[in-house]
C-alpha positions as CSV (number, residue, x, y, z in Angstrom):
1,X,0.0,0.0,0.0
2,X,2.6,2.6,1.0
3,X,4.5,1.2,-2.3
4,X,1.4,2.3,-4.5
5,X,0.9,5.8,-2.6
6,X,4.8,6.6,-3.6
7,X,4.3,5.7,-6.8
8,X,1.3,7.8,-7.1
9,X,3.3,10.9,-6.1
10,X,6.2,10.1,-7.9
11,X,3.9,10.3,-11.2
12,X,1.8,13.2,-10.0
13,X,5.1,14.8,-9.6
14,X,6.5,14.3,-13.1
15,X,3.1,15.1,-15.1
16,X,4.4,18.9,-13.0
17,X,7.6,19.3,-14.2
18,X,5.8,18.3,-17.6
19,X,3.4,21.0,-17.8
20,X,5.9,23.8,-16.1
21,X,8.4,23.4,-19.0
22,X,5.6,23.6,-21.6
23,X,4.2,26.4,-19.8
24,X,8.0,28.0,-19.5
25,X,8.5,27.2,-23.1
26,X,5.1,29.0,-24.3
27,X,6.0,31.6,-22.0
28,X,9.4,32.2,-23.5
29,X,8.1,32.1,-27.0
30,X,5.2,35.0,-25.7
31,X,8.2,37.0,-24.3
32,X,10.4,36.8,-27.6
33,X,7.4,37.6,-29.4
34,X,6.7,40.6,-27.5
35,X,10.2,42.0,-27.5
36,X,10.2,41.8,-31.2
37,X,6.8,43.7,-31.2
38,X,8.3,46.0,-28.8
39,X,11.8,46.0,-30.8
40,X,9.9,46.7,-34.0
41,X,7.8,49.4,-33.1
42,X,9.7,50.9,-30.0
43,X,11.8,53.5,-32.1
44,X,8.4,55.1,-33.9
45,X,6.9,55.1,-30.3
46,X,9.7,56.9,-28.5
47,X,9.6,59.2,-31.8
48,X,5.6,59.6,-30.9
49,X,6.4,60.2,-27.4
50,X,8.9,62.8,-27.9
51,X,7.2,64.4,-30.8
52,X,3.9,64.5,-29.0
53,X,2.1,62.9,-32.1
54,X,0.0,61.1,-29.8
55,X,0.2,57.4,-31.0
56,X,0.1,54.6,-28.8
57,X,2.3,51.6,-29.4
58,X,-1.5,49.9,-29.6
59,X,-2.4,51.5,-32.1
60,X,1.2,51.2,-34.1
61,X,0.6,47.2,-33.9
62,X,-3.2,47.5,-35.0
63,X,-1.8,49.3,-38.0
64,X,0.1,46.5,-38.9
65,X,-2.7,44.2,-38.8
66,X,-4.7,46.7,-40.8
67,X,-1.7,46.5,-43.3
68,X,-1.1,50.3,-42.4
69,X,2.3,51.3,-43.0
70,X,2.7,52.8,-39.1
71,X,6.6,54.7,-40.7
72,X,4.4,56.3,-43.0
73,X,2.0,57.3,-40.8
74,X,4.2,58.2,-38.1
75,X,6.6,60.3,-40.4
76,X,3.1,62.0,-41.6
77,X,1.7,62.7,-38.3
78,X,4.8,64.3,-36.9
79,X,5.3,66.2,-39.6
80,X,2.3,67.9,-39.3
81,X,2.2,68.0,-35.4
82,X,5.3,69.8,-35.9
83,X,4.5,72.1,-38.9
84,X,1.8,73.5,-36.3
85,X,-1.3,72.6,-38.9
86,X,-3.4,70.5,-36.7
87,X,-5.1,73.6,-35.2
88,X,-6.1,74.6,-38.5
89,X,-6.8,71.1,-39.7
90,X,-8.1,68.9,-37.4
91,X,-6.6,65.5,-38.9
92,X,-6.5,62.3,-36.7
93,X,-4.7,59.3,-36.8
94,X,-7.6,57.6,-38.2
95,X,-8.1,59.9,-41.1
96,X,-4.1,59.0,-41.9
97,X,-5.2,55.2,-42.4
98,X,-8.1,56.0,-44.4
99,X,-5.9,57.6,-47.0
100,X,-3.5,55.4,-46.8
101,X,-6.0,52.7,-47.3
102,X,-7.8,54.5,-50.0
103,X,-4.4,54.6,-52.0
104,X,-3.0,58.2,-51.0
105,X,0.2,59.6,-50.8
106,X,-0.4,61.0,-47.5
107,X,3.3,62.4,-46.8
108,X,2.6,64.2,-50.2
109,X,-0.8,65.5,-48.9
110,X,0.9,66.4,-45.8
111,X,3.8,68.4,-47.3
112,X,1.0,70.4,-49.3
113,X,-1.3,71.3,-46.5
114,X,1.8,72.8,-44.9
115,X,2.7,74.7,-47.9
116,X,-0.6,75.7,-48.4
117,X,-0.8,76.9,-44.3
118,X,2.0,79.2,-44.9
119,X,0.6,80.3,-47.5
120,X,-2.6,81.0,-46.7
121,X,-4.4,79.5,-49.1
122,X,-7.5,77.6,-47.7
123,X,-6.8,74.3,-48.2
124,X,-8.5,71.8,-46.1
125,X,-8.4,68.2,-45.2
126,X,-11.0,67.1,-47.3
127,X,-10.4,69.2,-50.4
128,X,-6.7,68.1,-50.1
129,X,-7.3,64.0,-50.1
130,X,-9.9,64.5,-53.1
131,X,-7.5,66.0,-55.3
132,X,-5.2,64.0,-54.5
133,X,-7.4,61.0,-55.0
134,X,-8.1,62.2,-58.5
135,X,-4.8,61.7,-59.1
136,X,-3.2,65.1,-59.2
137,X,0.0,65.9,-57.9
138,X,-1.2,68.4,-54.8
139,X,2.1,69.7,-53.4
140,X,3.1,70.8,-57.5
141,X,-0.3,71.9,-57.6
142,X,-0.1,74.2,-54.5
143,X,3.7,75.3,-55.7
144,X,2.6,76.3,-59.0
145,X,-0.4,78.3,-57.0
146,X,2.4,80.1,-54.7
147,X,4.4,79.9,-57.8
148,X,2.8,80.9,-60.9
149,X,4.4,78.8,-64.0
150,X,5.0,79.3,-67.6
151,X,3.7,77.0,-70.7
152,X,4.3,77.9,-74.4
153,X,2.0,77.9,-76.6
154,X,2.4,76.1,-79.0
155,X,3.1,73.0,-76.7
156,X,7.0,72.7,-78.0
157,X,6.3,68.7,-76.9
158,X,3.8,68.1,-79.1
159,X,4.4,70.2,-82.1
160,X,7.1,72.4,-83.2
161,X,5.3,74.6,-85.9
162,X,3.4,77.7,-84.5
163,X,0.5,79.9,-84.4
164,X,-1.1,80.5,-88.3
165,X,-3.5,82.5,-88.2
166,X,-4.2,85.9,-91.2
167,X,-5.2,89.1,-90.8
168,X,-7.8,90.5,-92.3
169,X,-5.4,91.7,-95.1
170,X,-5.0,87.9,-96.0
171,X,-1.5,88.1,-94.7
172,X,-0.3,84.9,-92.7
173,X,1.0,85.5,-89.5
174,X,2.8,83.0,-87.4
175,X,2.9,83.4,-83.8
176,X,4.3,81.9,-80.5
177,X,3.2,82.8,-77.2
178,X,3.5,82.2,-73.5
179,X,1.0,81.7,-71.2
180,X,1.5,82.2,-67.2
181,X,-0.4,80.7,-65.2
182,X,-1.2,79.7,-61.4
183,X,-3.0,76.8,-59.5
184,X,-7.3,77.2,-59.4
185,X,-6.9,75.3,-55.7
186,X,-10.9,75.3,-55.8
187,X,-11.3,74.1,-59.1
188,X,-8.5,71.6,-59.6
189,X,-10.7,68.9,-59.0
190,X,-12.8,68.6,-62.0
191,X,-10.8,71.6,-64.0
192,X,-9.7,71.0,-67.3
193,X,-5.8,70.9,-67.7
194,X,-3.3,72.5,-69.0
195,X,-3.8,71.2,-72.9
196,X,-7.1,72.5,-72.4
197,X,-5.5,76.0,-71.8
198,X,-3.4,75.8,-74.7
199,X,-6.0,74.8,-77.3
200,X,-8.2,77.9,-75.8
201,X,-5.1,80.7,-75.9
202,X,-4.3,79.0,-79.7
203,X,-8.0,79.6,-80.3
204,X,-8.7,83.0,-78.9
205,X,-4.7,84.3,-80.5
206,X,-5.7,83.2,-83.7
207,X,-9.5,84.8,-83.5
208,X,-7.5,87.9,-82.4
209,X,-5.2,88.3,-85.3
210,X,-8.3,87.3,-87.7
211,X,-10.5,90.0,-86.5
212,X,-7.6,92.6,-87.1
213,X,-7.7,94.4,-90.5
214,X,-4.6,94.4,-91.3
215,X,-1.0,92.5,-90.3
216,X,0.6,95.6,-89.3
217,X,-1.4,96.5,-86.6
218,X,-0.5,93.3,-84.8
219,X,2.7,94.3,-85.7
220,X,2.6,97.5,-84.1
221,X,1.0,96.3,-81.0
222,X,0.7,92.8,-80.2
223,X,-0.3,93.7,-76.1
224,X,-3.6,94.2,-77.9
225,X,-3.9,90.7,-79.1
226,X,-2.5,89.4,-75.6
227,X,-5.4,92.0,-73.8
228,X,-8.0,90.4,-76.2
229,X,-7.4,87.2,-75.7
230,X,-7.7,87.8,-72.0
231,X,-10.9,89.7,-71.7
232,X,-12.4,86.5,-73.6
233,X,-11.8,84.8,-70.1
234,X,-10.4,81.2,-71.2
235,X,-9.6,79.9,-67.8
236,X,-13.0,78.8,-67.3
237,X,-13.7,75.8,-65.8
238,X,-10.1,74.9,-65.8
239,X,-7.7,74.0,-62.7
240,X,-5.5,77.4,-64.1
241,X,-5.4,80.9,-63.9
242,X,-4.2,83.0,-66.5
243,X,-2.2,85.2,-65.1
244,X,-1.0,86.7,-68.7
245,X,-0.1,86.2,-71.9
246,X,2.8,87.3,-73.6
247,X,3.6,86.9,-77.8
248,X,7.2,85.8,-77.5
249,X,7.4,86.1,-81.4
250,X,5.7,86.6,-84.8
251,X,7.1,86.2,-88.1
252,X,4.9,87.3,-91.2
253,X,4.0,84.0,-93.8
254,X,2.6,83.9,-96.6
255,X,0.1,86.2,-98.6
256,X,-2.6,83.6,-98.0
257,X,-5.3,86.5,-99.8
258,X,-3.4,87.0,-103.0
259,X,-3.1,83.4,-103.0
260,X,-6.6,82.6,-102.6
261,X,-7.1,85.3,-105.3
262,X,-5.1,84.2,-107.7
263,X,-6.6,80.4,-107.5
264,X,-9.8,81.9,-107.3
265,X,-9.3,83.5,-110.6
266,X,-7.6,80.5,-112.3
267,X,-10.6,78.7,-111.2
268,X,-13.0,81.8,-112.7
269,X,-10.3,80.9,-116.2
270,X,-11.3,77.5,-116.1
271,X,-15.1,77.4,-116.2
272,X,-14.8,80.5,-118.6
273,X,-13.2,78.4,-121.0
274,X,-15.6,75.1,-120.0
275,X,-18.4,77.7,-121.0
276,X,-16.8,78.9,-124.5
277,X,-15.8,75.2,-125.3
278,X,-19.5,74.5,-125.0
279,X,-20.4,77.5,-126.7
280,X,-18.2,76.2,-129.6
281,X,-19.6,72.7,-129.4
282,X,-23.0,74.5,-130.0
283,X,-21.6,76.2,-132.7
284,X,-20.5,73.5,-134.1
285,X,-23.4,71.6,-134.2
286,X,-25.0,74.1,-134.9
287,X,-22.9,74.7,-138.6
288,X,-23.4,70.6,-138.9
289,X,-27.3,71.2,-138.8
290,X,-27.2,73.7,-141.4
291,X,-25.1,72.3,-144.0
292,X,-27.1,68.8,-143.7
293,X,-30.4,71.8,-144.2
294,X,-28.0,73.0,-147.3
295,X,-27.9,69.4,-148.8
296,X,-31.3,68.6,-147.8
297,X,-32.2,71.6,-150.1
298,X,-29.9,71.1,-152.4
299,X,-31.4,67.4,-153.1
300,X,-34.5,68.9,-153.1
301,X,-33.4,71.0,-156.0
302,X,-32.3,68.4,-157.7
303,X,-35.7,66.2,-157.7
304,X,-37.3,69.4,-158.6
305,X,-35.0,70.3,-161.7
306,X,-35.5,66.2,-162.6
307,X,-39.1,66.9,-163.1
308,X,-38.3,70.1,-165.6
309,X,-37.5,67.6,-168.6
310,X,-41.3,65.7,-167.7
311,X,-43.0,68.3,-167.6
312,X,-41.8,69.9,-170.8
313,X,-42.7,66.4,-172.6
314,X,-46.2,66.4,-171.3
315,X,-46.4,70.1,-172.2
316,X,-45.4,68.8,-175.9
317,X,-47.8,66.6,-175.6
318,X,-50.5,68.4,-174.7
319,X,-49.3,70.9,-177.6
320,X,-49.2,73.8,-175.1
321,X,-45.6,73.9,-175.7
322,X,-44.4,74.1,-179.4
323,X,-41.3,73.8,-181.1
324,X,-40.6,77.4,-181.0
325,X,-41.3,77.7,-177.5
326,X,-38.7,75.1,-176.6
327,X,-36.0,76.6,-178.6
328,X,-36.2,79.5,-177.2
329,X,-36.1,78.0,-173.5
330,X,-33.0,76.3,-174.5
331,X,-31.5,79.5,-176.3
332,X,-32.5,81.2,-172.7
333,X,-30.6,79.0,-170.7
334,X,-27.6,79.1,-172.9
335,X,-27.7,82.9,-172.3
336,X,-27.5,81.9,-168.8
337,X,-25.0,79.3,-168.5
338,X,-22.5,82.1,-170.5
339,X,-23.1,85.0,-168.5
340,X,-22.8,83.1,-165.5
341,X,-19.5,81.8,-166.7
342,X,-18.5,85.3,-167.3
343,X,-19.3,86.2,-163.9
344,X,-17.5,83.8,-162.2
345,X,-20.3,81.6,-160.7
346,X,-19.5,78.5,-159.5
347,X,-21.4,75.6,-161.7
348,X,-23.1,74.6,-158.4
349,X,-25.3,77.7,-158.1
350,X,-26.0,77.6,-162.1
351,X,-29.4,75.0,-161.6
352,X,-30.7,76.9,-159.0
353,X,-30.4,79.8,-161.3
354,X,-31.6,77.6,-164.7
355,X,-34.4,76.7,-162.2
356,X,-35.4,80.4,-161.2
């Protein structure tokens, strides 16, 4: 009995040691675990801590199992707790994430609200993560408004030619111009671009010249074009400003009116003649129509002078023509035939004159 009780304690003591090392060994693994948490995220929390950015080392963990990038965040929110611009923009760590999340560049949005702080512009959170959201680049956007920048016109990228556009003297003027222009904050979220302004500055320089009667007055003064073209207000509905416009140069092309002139009156030659060649063609058949009506009469002649020799029988026959008669008929046209050869008359107008 004593033998069994021993044995008893003996195993009851063993199954202990058993489940203290496993409890040791779990509780060993927990430790390393944790000092690698700690380890991982310790430097961003002392940087919290120090900075005041007021993130916990809780919440730098959950943003790892939220696949939140916490150096991003952290770097983001101390930035702008030190910039000074979370009294003018309340932004919380939570609103960070979302951004993140929502596939912002939050430093980027960051660095712009503080630029646009100093600034004064009137940024705010919510205007900032649309447009960048949208896929514009803010902290350009907000240099460019502190910043105005200059585009040419025409885009030098796209096309190397220039400006054509004529006068109202038809003289072909060719112009290059620069545009400078600043940042529409408030409208750069649905604004047109910057190709948008170029097409409108090409448009409204080339209505400008057109409208001008004559090449040298653009000459003279090309602020008036630049003036015109501003008062038509292009900017519209476009994330820009036009700040001005300046013609950098214009060189004088072709005499597009003489040109046009001179085609037009080639063209005016051509159907001129079209007209007189058809004219002739009339003509023509015209003079085909009346000879065949001269043959026609001719032949007609002819049946008739065939029927002069019938009738003179049947007038023999009918004894109303005598013998007499007949010689002097023949006598008559013998007169004929030799004055008419004395006159010179052709021997194709001698029947018609036998038969008259």
């Amino acid at each position: 009995m004593i033998d069994h009780t021993i044995l008893l304690q003996i195993e009851n003591e063993g199954i202990r040691q058993t489940v203290m090392w496993v409890v040791g060994v779990f509780a060993f693994l927990a430790a390393i675990v944790f000092m690698a948490v700690i380890l991982q995220f310790f430097g961003l929390w002392i940087q919290c801590k120090f900075t005041r950015a007021s993130i916990s080392l809780w919440n730098l963990v959950m943003m790892r199992i939220r696949k939140v990038s916490p150096t991003v965040i952290v770097r983001s929110k101390i930035m702008a707790t030190q910039a000074g611009i979370l009294r003018a923009y309340p932004i919380s760590t939570r609103d960070l994430e979302a951004h993140y999340l929502a596939n912002g560049n939050v430093p980027n949005v960051i660095r712009a609200l503080i630029a646009a702080h100093r600034a004064q512009l009137g940024l705010d959170w919510q205007t900032a993560q649309a447009i960048d959201l949208a896929g514009r680049d803010l902290l350009d956007a907000v240099r460019t408004s502190v910043y105005p920048k200059v585009i040419d016109c025409p885009d030098p990228k796209r096309s190397a030619g220039t400006l054509d556009a004529v006068a109202g003297d038809g003289i072909q003027l060719k112009v290059r111009a620069r545009v400078t222009v600043r940042t529409n904050i408030q409208q750069l979220v649905g604004g047109a671009t910057e190709e948008t302004v170029i097409a409108r500055v090409g448009q409204g320089i080339v209505q400008a010249i057109g409208s001008t009667p004559s090449y040298k007055k653009v000459l003279e003064n090309p602020d008036a074009i630049s003036q015109a073209v501003l008062n038509q207000g292009l900017e519209a509905q476009t994330a820009y400003e036009i700040v001005s416009i300046d013609i950098a140069d214009i060189d004088v092309g072709e005499n597009i009116g003489a040109r046009l002139q001179a085609d037009q009156a080639e063209a005016d030659m051509r159907v001129a003649q079209a007209k007189a060649e058809e004219r002739r063609a009339k003509a023509k058949a015209r003079e085909q129509e009346e000879i065949a009506h001269v043959q026609e009469n001719r032949a007609k002649v002819v049946l008739a002078e065939a029927e002069v020799p019938q009738a003179i029988a049947t007038a023999f026959r009918s004894r109303k023509l005598g013998l007499i008669d007949y010689y002097e008929l023949k006598n008559v046209q013998a007169d004929t035939k030799m004055r008419s050869a004395i006159a010179g008359v052709s021997q194709e107008t001698q029947p018609a004159s036998t038969a008259s």
